[in-house]
C-alpha positions in Angstrom: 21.6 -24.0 11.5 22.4 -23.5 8.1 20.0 -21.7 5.3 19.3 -23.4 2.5 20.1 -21.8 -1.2 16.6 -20.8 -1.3 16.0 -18.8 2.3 19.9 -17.1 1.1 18.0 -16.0 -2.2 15.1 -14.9 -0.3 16.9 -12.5 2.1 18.6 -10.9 -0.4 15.5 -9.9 -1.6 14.2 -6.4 -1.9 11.1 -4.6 -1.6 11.7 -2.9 -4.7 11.5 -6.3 -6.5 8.4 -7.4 -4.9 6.3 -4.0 -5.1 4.1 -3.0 -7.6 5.2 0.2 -9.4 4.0 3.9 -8.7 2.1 3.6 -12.2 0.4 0.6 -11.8 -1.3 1.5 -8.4 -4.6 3.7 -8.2 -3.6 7.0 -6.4 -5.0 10.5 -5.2 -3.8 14.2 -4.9 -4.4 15.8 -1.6 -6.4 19.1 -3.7 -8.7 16.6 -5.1 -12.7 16.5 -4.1 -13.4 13.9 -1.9 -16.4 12.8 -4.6 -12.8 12.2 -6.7 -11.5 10.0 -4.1 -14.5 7.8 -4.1 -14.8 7.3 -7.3 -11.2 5.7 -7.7 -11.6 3.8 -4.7 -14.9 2.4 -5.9 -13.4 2.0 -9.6 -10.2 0.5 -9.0 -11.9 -2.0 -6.0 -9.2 -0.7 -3.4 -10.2 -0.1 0.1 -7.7 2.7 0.6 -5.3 4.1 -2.0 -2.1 6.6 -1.3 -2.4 10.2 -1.7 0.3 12.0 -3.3 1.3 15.8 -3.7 1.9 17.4 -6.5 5.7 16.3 -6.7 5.0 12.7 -6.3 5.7 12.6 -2.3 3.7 10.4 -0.1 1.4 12.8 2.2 -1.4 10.1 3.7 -4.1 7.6 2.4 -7.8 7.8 1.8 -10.1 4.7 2.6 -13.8 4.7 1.4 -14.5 4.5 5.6 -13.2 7.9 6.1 -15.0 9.2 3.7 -18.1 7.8 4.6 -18.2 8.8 8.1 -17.8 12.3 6.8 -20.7 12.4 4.8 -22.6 10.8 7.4 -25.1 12.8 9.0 -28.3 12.7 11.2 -30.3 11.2 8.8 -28.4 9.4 6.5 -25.6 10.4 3.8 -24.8 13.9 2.6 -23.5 13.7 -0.6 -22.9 17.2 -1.1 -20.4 17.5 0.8 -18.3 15.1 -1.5 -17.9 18.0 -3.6 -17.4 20.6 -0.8 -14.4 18.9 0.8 -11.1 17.8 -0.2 -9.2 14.7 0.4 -6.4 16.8 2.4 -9.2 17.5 4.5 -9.9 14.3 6.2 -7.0 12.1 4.7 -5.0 9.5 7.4 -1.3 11.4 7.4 -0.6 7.9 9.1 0.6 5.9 6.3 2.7 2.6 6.3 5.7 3.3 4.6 9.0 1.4 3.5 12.0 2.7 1.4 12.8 0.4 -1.6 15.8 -0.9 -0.8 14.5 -2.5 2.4 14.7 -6.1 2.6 12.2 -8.7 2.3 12.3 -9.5 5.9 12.3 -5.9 7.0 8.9 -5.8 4.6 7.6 -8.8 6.3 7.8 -7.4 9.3 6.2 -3.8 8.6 2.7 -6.4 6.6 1.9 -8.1 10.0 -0.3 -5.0 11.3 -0.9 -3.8 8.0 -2.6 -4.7 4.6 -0.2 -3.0 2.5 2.6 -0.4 2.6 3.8 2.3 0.1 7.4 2.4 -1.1 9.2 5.0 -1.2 12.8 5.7 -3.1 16.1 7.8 -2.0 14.3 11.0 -2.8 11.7 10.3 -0.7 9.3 10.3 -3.9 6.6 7.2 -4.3 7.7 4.5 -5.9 4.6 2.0 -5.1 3.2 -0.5 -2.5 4.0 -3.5 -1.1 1.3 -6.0 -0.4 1.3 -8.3 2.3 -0.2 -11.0 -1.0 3.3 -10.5 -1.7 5.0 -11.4 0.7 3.2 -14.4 1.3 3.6 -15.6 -2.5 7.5 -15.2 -1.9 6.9 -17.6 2.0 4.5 -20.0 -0.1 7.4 -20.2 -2.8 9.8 -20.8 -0.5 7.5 -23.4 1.5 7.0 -25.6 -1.0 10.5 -25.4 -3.0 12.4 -26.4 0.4 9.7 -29.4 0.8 9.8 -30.3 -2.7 14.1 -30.3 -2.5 14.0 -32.3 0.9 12.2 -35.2 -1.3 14.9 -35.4 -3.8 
């Protein structure tokens, strides 16, 4: 079977041209207070955002969850402790990650279990994410171009 011109384009593909950049994606430092955290998560409307060290290097992610179940207590939340504790404290060091250069279906395949993954370059620094919205613009492209050309 035979790929059309459209699939050929599509696998030569990169993650690096499907991400979105490093400085257009809300982010966290691993010294920050976790009262920090929550207020970019809450402003920017992520559920989870990457957090970074001070060089740029991809350490873990923070989720609004995680924090929240470590401010719950007995009777309800304890909001000082926002202030108390630090996102390297109770960060995921679990994070889905893919180098840039991967292809599109190497990306494809890391988005089925996960929302999103962060991209990293050759120096292992943090380039961005990839989104699994991505991925399937790039399939629903391809979709309805090769239905569209079959009618021709």
């Amino acid at each position: 079977m035979s790929m059309t011109q459209e699939e050929q384009q599509q696998s030569k593909l990169t993650v690096k041209e499907l991400m979105i950049p490093a400085e257009k994606v809300a982010h966290v430092q691993g010294n920050n207070p976790l009262e920090h955290a929550l207020l970019v998560l809450v402003k920017s409307g992520y559920f989870a955002v990457p957090v970074l060290d001070s060089s740029y290097r991809l350490v873990g992610s923070i989720s609004k969850t995680t924090i929240l179940d470590q401010i719950l207590g007995i009777d309800g939340y304890e909001t000082d402790k926002l202030s108390d504790m630090t996102v390297q404290d109770v960060m995921d060091t679990e994070v889905v990650s893919i180098h840039h250069d991967a292809t599109f279906i190497e990306g494809l395949k890391v988005l089925i279990d996960a929302a999103y993954a962060c991209v990293i370059d050759e120096a292992g620094l943090f380039d961005g994410i990839l989104t699994r919205r991505a991925i399937l613009k790039e399939v629903n492209k391809n979709y309805y171009h090769s239905r569209y050309a079959k009618k021709i």
